[in-house]
C-alpha positions, 0 to 999 in steps of 0.5 A, a space after each residue: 410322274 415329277 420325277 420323269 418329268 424333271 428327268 426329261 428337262 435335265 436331259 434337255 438341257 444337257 443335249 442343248 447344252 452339248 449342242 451349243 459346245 458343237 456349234 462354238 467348236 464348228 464356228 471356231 473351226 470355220 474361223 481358223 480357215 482363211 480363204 487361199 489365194 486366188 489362182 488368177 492373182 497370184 499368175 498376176 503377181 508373178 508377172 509383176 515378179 518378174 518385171 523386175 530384173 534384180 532383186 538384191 535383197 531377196 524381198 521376192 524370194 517367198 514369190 514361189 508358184 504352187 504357193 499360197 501367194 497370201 503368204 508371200 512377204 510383202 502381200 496380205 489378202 482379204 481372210 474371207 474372200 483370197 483377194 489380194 488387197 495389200 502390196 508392201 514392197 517398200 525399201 525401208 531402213 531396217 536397221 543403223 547403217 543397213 538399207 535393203 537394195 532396191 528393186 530394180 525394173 526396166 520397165 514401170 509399173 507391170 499392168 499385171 497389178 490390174 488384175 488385182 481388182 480388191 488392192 487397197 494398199 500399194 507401196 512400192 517406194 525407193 525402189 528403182 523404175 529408172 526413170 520409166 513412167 507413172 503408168 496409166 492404169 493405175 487411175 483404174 485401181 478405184 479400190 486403191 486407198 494408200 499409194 505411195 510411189 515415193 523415192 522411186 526414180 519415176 520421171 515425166 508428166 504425173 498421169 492425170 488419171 489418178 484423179 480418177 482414185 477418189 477412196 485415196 486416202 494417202 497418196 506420197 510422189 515424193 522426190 521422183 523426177 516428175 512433171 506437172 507442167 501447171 497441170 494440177 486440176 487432177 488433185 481436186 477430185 481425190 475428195 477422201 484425201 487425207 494425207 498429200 505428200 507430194 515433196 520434189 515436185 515442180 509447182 512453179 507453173 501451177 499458180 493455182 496450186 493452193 486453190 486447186 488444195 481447197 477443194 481437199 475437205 478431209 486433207 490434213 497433211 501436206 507436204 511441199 517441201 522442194 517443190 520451187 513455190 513462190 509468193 504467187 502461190 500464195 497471193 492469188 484471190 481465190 486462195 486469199 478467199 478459201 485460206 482460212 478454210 484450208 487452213 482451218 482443218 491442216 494439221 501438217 504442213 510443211 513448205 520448207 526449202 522453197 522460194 518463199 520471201 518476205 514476210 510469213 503470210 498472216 493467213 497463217 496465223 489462222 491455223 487453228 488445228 495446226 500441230 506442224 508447221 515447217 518454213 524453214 530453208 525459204 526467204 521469209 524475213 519478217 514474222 506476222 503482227 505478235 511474233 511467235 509469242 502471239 501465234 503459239 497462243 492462239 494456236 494451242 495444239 501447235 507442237 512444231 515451229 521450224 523456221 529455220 534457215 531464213 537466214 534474213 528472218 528478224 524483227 520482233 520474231 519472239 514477240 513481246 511477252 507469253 501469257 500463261 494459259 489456262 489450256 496450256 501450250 503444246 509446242 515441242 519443237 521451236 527451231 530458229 536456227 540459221 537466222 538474224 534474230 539479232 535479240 537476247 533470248 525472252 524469258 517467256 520461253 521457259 514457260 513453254 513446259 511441253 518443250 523438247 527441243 529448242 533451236 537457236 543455233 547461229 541466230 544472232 542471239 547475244 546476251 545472257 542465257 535466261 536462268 528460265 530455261 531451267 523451268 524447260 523440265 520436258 526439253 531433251 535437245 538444247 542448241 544455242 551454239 554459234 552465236 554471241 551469248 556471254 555471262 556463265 553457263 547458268 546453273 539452272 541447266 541442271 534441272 533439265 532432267 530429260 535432257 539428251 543433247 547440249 550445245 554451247 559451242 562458238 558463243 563469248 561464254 566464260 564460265 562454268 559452274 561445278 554442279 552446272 551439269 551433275 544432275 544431267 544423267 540422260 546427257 548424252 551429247 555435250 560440246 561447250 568448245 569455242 568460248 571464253 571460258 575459263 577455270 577448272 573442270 574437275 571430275 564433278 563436272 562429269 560425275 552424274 553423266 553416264 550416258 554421256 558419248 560425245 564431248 566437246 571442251 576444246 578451243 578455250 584456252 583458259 579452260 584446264 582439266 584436272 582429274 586424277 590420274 586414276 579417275 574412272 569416268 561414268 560414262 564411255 565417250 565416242 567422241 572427245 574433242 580438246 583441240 586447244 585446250 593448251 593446259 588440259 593435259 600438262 604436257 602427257 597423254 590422258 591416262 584416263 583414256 585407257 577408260 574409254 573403250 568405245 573411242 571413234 574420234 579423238 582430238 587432241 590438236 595443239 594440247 601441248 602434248 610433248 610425248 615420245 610415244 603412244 602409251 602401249 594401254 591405248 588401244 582402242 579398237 573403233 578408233 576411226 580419226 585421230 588428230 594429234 596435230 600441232 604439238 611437240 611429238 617426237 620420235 617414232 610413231 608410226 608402230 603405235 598406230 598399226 599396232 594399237 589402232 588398225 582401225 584408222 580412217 583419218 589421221 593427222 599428225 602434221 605440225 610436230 617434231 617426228 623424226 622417223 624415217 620408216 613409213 611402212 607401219 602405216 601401210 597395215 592401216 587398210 581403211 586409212 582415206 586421209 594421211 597428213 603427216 606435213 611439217 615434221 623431221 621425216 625423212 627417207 623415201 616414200 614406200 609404195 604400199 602406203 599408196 592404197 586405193 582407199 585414199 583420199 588426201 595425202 600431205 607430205 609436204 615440208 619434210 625431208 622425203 627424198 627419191 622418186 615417189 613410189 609407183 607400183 602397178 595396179 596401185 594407182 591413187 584412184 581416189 585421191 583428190 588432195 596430193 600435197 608433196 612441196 617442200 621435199 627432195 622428191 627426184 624424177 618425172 611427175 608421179 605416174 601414179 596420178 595418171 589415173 586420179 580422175 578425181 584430183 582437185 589439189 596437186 601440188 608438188 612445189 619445192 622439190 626436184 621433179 623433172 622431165 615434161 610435163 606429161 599431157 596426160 595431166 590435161 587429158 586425165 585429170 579434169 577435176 583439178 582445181 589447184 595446180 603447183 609445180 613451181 620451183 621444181 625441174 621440169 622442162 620442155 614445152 607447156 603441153 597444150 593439153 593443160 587447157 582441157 583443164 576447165 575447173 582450174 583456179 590456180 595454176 603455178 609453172 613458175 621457177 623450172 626450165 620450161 620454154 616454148 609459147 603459151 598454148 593460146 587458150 590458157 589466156 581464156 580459162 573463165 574460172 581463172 579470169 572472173 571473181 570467185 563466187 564464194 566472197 572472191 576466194 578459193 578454198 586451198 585443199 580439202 584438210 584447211 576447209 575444216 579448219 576455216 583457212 582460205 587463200 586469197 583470190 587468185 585473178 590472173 595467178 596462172 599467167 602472172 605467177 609463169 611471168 618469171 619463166 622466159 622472157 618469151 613469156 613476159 611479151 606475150 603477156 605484156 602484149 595481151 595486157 596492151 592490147 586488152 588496154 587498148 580495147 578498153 580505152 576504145 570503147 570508153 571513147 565509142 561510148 562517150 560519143 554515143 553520148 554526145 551523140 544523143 544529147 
């Protein structure tokens, strides 16, 4: 009787047993079906499909009918229900150097997407609406949570309807061309808002921008960069009343690039769970009580500090001292770049153990660098450059471990040590260029440096580089800078450039380089830029760089001793936008193909070029924008291949012997131009009237032809050519010396006093203009003084 008693239990069990397996199995199979979409939404979505009139990048390709429309890239639906609760059409950077097209619309937003009654999530930034407006019904998606429209070129009035979307929890207009028009009240009634990113948007009418915020409970990160904000924002009672609060909870904050002056409110010291805080690009020049010592201090958890670009920001901007603490401080990034700190960099700083990347660029810093940096064990980017720091390079920097960018560049440092930056194997980025410094940098300056791509060591003139000429560096430099570095190179090219395979730019200008040619080892394939300017080159050159750099975007050979006079190598450089080649021995004439659409500044000038200046159709110089020929034997009339360069700022073809008028469609065509030079050359006819459509001209020099004629009436009225230049009374010569720093003096009356030489007929006219001017000016002196007299 036990026995079969004890037989039903074990067959009990075995069949409950086998029935929990088949209910796991039927849940799990239950599980692994996820609802389809629903047919009235996809319709929906296909409408919204086709407001869009172009889609470059294919991001709608998947929107196909008869498809499961929660398969579709960039929609996600609601795995149990098929409702559509996520639209990801964002235009988002994928990959170095590659952005997607946008999506573009005539239209806005399709109301098709009201249909969608479950979306919580809606991105569709940096596509293009072309200036169609925020639609209304948006404000009726109350489900709606995340809605970024950011990038997205919307223009008018924000709706004021998306108040009415009180789940939101993110919301980013970011950079549209939208209004507010002081209408900001809406803002208020998003009471779930966390996260308000509004960067680009007008608030300079909303005075009550900042109360209107308080009302946010949960916002913790705000974003009113280039928004036009001004102290008004900032000073009314009710803001001053509810600040701390605001403040209390903000966890981001960021108000760069607005109009804000004088001192750093001190409301913001009261930032307690502040981690971000951007003021930089404003007006601000003082600091709150303390400096940033004391703020850094009571704000524990603060891990970003950007104030740069104030560039009157000074005082006592560090503070007098750092004290440790025992909860530590969290800061990561300082930056005071772009200010007037006018102090020596505190000691204290190098407490700051958390540090990872500190900015003190072109701040007015003088003095030695602190030893205590060394103690910045986290810091990976390290940027004093610009300023007026002296003493050594100290060895400490070779315990920043972690280091991965380092900029020394412009100060009055004058030496470097040996083991200054051995142990920095991370570095990848190192410019000491534009010092004092001097002595020797040998191969252990560089031995630990594999990561090392960019390096800078030029313009220190006592500076010498003595390697083996077998030395195999550890690293694979992209940029190398030794522009002055007169004793780097004892006169020969640098062997251990064969080396360097990943070569993009290099500079070697004014290095006392006296080669013949370029070794036929140096072939670097990526090179893009090349300066090889003010040496002593001779001979031919031109194969080298076709041969062994087809790569070429820029090149500056200018200031040698080049006698080639066969040009056409250069014509295989298919990229080449900038060519500069002024002030050597070359001769013979121009060939057409080196005239390419591609580019951009020319200079030819002070060689021995002679003929016409080539013309082949179809090869206009489109984009030119700096032309320099003077000082050449150039015959004929004024280059026809400019009658298209709508963009030419810089002509000037002095000193040689062009002829013929002046075409008028150098007045008609070219608007842009800023410099223009015929002096000295044998143009004759009339001033076409035509000149003076040109109303960005500076400088304007007819000088030494055989023009006749009157001045065209008008060319006295040029405002740009009559008042003072707003960049500190100068303007910039050509494109290739604003690299270089060089200026010319302000010009004034150049375009009329530098013709005063062409006929006599034009001396009257000028003296004419200057008594009768004289005239008017003595005659309002006289009118008012006795408009003094008058009232006494």
């Amino acid at each position: 009787m036990r026995k079969l008693v004890s037989n039903k239990t074990s067959v009990f069990a075995l069949l409950c047993v086998l029935w929990m397996i088949l209910l796991l199995l039927q849940l799990q199979f239950c599980l692994s079906i996820t609802a389809a979409c629903i047919q009235n939404e996809r319709e929906a979505l296909l409408q919204f499909k086709n407001s869009f009139y172009d889609d470059p990048s294919h991001r709608l390709a998947s929107w196909n009918d008869g498809t499961d429309c929660c398969n579709w890239k960039g929609v996600s639906c609601n795995q149990t229900t098929g409702h559509v609760t996520i639209i990801d059409l964002r235009r988002e950077l994928r990959q170095v150097d590659f952005y997607p097209s946008p999506l573009f619309s005539y239209n806005s937003i399709d109301s098709s997407l009201f249909e969608l009654k479950c979306l919580t999530y809606l991105d569709l930034s940096g596509n293009n609406f072309i200036y169609t407006k925020i639609p209304k019904f948006l404000g009726s998606m109350v489900e709606l949570t995340y809605l970024n429209l950011s990038n997205a070129y919307f223009s008018g009035k924000v709706p004021p309807h998306l108040g009415n979307l009180t789940k939101l929890d993110t919301l980013d207009l970011s950079f549209n061309l939208l209004e507010t028009n002081g209408d900001v009240e809406w803002i208020s009634h998003l009471s779930s808002l966390k996260f308000l990113w509004l960067r680009g948007m007008d608030f300079s009418k909303a005075s009550n921008l900042m109360q209107v915020l308080n009302y946010l409970p949960s916002l913790v990160s705000l974003r009113l960069s280039e928004c036009n904000l001004q102290n008004i924002h900032f000073s009314s009672s009710s803001w001053l009343n509810y600040s701390s609060l605001f403040l209390s909870r903000i966890q981001l904050l960021d108000l760069s690039s607005n109009q804000l002056n004088g001192p750093v409110p001190a409301a913001f010291q009261n930032t307690t769970s502040l981690k971000y805080l951007d003021l930089s690009n404003n007006q601000f020049n003082a600091i709150f009580h303390g400096g940033i010592s004391t703020f850094i201090q009571n704000n524990f958890g603060l891990k970003v500090l950007d104030l740069s670009f104030n560039y009157d920001l000074g005082g006592d901007v560090f503070g007098s001292s750092y004290e440790n603490q025992s909860t530590g401080c969290d800061l990561e990034v300082l930056n005071l770049g772009y200010t007037s700190l006018i102090t020596k960099i505190p000691d204290w700083l190098g407490k700051l153990k958390n540090m990872k990347s500190l900015a003190l660029g072109y701040s007015h810093i003088y003095g030695p660098i602190p030893t205590s940096l060394g103690n910045l064990s986290s810091l990976e980017y390290l940027d004093l450059s610009g300023n007026a720091l002296t003493g050594a390079i100290p060895n400490s920097i070779r315990r920043l471990l972690n280091l991965r960018k380092l900029y020394l560049q412009g100060n009055k440092l004058v030496e470097v040590d040996s083991e200054c930056f051995i142990q920095l194997e991370k570095l990848e980025e190192l410019d000491i260029s534009r010092n004092l410094l001097k002595g020797i940098l040998t191969e252990l300056h560089f031995g630990n440096l594999y990561q090392l791509h960019t390096l800078s060591i030029g313009y220190n003139e006592l500076l010498y580089l003595d390697v083996k000429s077998n030395w195999n560096p550890p690293f694979q430099l992209q940029v190398f800078d030794a522009s002055s570095c007169i004793g780097c190179f004892r006169s020969e090219f640098p062997p251990w450039l064969q080396t360097q395979k990943r070569l993009v730019e290099l500079w070697l200008s004014n290095t006392s380089l006296s080669i013949s040619c370029i070794p036929t080892w140096f072939k670097p394939q990526n090179l893009t830029n090349l300066d090889l300017s003010h040496n002593e080159m001779t001979g031919p050159f031109f194969n080298s760089f076709a041969n062994q750099m087809p790569n070429l975007v820029r090149l500056f050979i200018n200031d040698n001793l080049i006698n080639d006079s066969l040009l056409s190598p250069l014509c295989q450089l298919k990229n080449l936008n900038t060519l500069d080649l002024s002030n050597n021995l070359l001769s013979g004439i121009v060939q057409g193909c080196l005239l390419t659409t591609t580019l951009v500044v020319l200079d030819l000038s002070s060689n021995n070029f002679s003929g016409t200046f080539p013309y082949s159709h179809g090869n206009d110089l489109l984009d030119i924008e700096v032309l320099h020929l003077e000082n050449n034997n150039f015959v004929g009339s004024m280059p026809i291949v400019l009658k298209n360069s709508k963009f030419l700022e810089t002509l000037d073809i002095e000193g040689n012997k062009f002829s013929g008028n002046i075409p008028t469609w150098v007045g008609d065509n070219l608007q842009s131009l800023k410099i223009l030079i015929l002096r000295s050359n044998l143009f004759n006819g009339t001033i076409p009237p035509s000149i003076c459509n040109l109303t960005d001209l500076q400088i304007l020099d007819l000088a030494h032809n055989q023009l006749d004629g009157i001045i065209p009436s008008k060319l006295s009225n040029f405002d740009v050519m009559t008042r003072r230049n707003t960049n500190g009374f100068t303007v910039i010569c050509r494109s290739s010396d604003v690299e270089h720093g060089v200026i010319c003096p302000d010009v004034g009356f150049w375009g009329v006093v530098g013709s005063l030489t062409l006929k006599k007929s034009w001396r009257y006219a000028y003296f004419k203009f200057v008594e009768e001017a004289n005239y008017e000016v003595h005659a309002t002196i006289w009118m008012t003084i006795q408009l003094l007299k008058g009232r006494k």
